[in-house]
PADORO-757849 format. One record per residue (C-alpha): residue in one letter; x, y, z. Coordinates in steps of 0.5 Angstrom, whole numbers, plus 2048, in hexadecimal, padded with zeros to 3 digits. Example, Ala and Ser with C-alpha at 12.3 -4.5 7.8 and 13.67 -1.06 7.14 Angstrom:
2
A8197F7810S81B7FE80E
END
This chain:
407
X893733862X89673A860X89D73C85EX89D744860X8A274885BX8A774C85CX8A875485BX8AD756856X8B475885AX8BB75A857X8C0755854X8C3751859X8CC75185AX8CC749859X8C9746854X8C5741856X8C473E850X8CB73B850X8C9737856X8C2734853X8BE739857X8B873E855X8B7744857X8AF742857X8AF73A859X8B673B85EX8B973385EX8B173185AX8B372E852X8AF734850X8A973184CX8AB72984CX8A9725846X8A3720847X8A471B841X8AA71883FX8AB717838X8A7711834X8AD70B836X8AB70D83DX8A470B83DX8A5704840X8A8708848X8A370E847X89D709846X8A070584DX8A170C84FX89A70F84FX897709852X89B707858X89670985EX891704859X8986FF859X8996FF85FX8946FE864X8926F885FX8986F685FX8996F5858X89F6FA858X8A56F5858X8A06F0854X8A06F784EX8A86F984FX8AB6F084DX8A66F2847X8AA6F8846X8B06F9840X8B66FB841X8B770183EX8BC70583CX8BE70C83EX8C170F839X8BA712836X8BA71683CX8BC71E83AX8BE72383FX8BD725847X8B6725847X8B571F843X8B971B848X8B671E84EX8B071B84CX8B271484AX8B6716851X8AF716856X8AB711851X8B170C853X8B270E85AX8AB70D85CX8AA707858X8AF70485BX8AC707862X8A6704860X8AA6FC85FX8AE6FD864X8A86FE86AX8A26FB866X8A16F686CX8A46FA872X8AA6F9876X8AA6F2877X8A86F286EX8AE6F686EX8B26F2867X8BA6F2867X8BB6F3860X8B96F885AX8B86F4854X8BD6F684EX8B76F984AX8B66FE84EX8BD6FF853X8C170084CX8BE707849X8BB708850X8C3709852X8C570B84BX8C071284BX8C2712853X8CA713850X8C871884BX8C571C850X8CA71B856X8C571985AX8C471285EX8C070C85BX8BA70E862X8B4713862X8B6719865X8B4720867X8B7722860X8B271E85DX8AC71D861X8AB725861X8B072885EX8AE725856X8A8722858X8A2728856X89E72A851X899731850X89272D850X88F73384DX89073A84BX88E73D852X89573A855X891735858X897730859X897728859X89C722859X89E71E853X8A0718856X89C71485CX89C70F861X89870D866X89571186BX890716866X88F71D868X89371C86EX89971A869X89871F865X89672586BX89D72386EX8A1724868X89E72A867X89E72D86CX8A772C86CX8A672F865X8A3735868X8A773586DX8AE735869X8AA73A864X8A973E86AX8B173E86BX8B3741864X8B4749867X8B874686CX8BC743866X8BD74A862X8BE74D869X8C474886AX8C774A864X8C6752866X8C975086CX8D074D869X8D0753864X8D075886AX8D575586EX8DB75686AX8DA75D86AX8D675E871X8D176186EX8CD762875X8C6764872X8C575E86BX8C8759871X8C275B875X8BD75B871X8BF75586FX8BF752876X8B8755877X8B6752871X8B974B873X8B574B879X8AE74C876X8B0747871X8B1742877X8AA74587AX8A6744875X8A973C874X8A773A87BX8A073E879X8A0738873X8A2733877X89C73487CX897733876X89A72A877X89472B87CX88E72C877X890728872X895721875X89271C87BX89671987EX89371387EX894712877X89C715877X89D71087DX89970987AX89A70B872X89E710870X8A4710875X8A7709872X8A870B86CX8AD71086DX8B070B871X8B970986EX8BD703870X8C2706874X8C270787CX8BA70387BX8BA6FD87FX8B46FA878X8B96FA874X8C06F9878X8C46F7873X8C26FB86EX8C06FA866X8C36F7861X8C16FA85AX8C36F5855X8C76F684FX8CA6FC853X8CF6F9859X8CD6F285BX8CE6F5863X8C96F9865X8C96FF867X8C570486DX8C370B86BX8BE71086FX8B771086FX8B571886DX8B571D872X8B4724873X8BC724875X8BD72386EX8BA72986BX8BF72E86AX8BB73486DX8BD734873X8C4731872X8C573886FX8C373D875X8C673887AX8CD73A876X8CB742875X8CA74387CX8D073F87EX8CC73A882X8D0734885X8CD72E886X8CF72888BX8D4723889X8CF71D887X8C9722885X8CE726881X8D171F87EX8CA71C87BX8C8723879X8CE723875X8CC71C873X8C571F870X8C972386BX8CB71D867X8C471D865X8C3724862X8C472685BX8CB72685BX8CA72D859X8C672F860X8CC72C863X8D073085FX8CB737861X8CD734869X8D5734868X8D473B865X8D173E86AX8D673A86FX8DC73C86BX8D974386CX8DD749872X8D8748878X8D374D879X8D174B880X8D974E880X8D775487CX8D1755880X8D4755886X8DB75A884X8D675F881X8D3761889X8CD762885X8C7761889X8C1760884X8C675B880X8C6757887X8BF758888X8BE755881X8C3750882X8BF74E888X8B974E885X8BB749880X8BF744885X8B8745889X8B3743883X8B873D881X8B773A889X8AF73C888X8AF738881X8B3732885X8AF73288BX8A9732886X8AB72C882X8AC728889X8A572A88AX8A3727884X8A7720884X8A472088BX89D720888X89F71C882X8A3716886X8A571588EX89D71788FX89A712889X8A070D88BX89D70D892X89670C88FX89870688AX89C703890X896703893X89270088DX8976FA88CX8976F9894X88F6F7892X88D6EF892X88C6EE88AX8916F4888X8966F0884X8926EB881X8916F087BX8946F0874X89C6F2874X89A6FA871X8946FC875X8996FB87DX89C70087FX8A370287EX8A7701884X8AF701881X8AF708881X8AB70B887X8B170F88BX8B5710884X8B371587EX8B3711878X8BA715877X8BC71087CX8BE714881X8BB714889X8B671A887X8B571D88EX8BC71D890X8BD720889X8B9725889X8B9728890X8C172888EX8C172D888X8BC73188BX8C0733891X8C673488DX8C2738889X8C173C88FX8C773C892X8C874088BX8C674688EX8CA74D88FX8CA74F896X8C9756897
END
């Protein structure tokens, strides 16, 4: 897959830089490492193994061998990034090794207490999430801009298509981050043309993401997202396989319950949400909210920038200005597409492959398979966020709708 570039533009108001976001990569760790330094060689050996660990079930066998190392070796945001995704996934992969009725209660001491001591360092949660799964986790396959992932789990080519095909979508999103910036630096001083072309921008920015997104298609079964992948980014909270959540073992003897990795966690759309002033309804609003907890708390400071910042749905509606409302429109309109798109999606990907693993396990003989190889079912009418995925979705698409400025 291929990352396009983008052409060169004028220096943006707001330096992004100080909230840990590129002007090239957007919310993506620009170039992240894919080797951690030598003491690290007993993770990143599991690490690049795991597909092969788990499906032998060898994996929780690999980590009691594992030494307790310390993280004191670790320098710098990247290095941690990437001790973050090689310990989250290997902590995905121990947990769910057998499936849900497998699913294990504790995390052993050797991997809970650097696993929670990076997770401090960085101002994440101790879970896989969307900030490691597709924000940390590419590299350049070769000169050309192919693009490939540094860490795996089961689910091959459609793991690393699904991956992906979020990454192009969050790269798709970059202008539409600048414009964000151009459109805060326009309002103070009703700068009517900048504001325009900044929204114009935007517009065509949520356009393209949508365009990435339909890409999944080609390069994701939903088959092997629904039986294989999706288990593995499922969390201990609100997920009926692990009702009382984890106990990571050194950290707190009681357990504690965090989100699986969801797209509400990615910071993109929080950010156009808060610059279009859209609001959400109570509950939707409140784990949307929620989410913001497992971005970089950077990212999360970007969002309360944006929210702090005087409303633009204000200024575009006081400027009487036609086109600016029309841009405006355009934006809250390619927003609502985007959310009835993923709706689509999660249709294909989930309520349609639930349906067709309901009818497998309904088969004579379908439970007499090993724990891994059942389908999951803990989850079938919920995101691996853990929210009532339908409901959800249909709710912020609305309210987005509802965002429009009407003539």
């Amino acid at each position: 897959m291929e990352a396009s570039d983008d052409t060169e533009e004028p220096p943006l108001p707001l330096a992004l830089s100080s909230f840990q976001v590129s002007e090239e990569f957007g919310f993506l760790l620009p170039d992240p490492l894919t080797e951690l330094p030598a003491p690290y060689g007993p993770w990143m050996d599991i690490a690049q193994e795991l597909p092969q660990l788990i499906t032998s079930h060898q994996l929780r066998w690999r980590v009691h061998q594992m030494p307790q190392l310390s993280t004191q070796h670790l320098r710098g945001r990247e290095e941690l990034h990437l001790a973050h995704l090689v310990l989250s996934f290997i902590t995905m992969g121990y947990v769910w090794q057998e499936g849900e009725e497998g699913a294990v209660q504790v995390l052993p001491r050797n991997l809970a207490v650097p696993y929670w001591e990076v997770s401090q360092a960085l101002g994440l949660p101790p879970i896989l999430s969307h900030a490691d799964f597709v924000l940390a986790n590419w590299r350049r396959k070769d000169p050309n801009g192919n693009l490939d992932t540094i860490i795996s789990l089961p689910g091959g080519e459609s793991l690393r298509g699904f991956i992906l095909v979020t990454l192009l979508v969050e790269k798709a999103a970059v202008p539409g981050i600048k414009a964000i910036t151009r459109a805060l630096g326009a309002i103070p001083q009703r700068d009517e043309e900048t504001l325009h072309r900044a929204l114009e921008q935007l517009a065509g920015a949520i356009e393209a993401m949508s365009e990435a997104l339909r890409r999944m298609h080609d390069y994701v079964d939903p088959e092997v997202f629904y039986s294989v992948i999706r288990i593995f980014l499922s969390g201990w909270k609100d997920n009926p396989a692990m009702a009382h959540g984890l106990v990571y073992e050194g950290v707190s003897p009681q357990p504690m319950a965090f989100s699986g990795g969801s797209a509400a966690q990615s910071t993109v759309l929080h950010a156009f949400d808060e610059l279009l002033g859209i609001c959400h309804r109570q509950d939707s609003a409140a784990f949307l909210h929620r989410m913001r907890e497992y971005m970089p708390p950077a990212h999360r400071a970007f969002v309360e920038q944006i929210r702090g910042a005087a409303s633009l749905k204000q200024v575009v509606l006081s400027s009487g200005d036609a086109r600016l409302r029309a841009a405006f429109n355009r934006c809250v309109s390619a927003l609502a597409a985007f959310r009835s798109y993923h709706i689509t999606i999660v249709t294909k990907y989930i309520a349609t492959a639930a349906a067709k693993a309901r009818a497998r396990r309904a088969e004579p003989g379908a439970g007499a398979g090993p724990p891994a190889e059942r389908r999951p079912s803990a989850l079938e009418a919920k995101g691996t966020g853990g929210s009532h995925i339908f409901s959800f979705l249909k709710s912020i698409r609305d309210t987005t709708r509802e965002g429009v400025i009407s003539a």
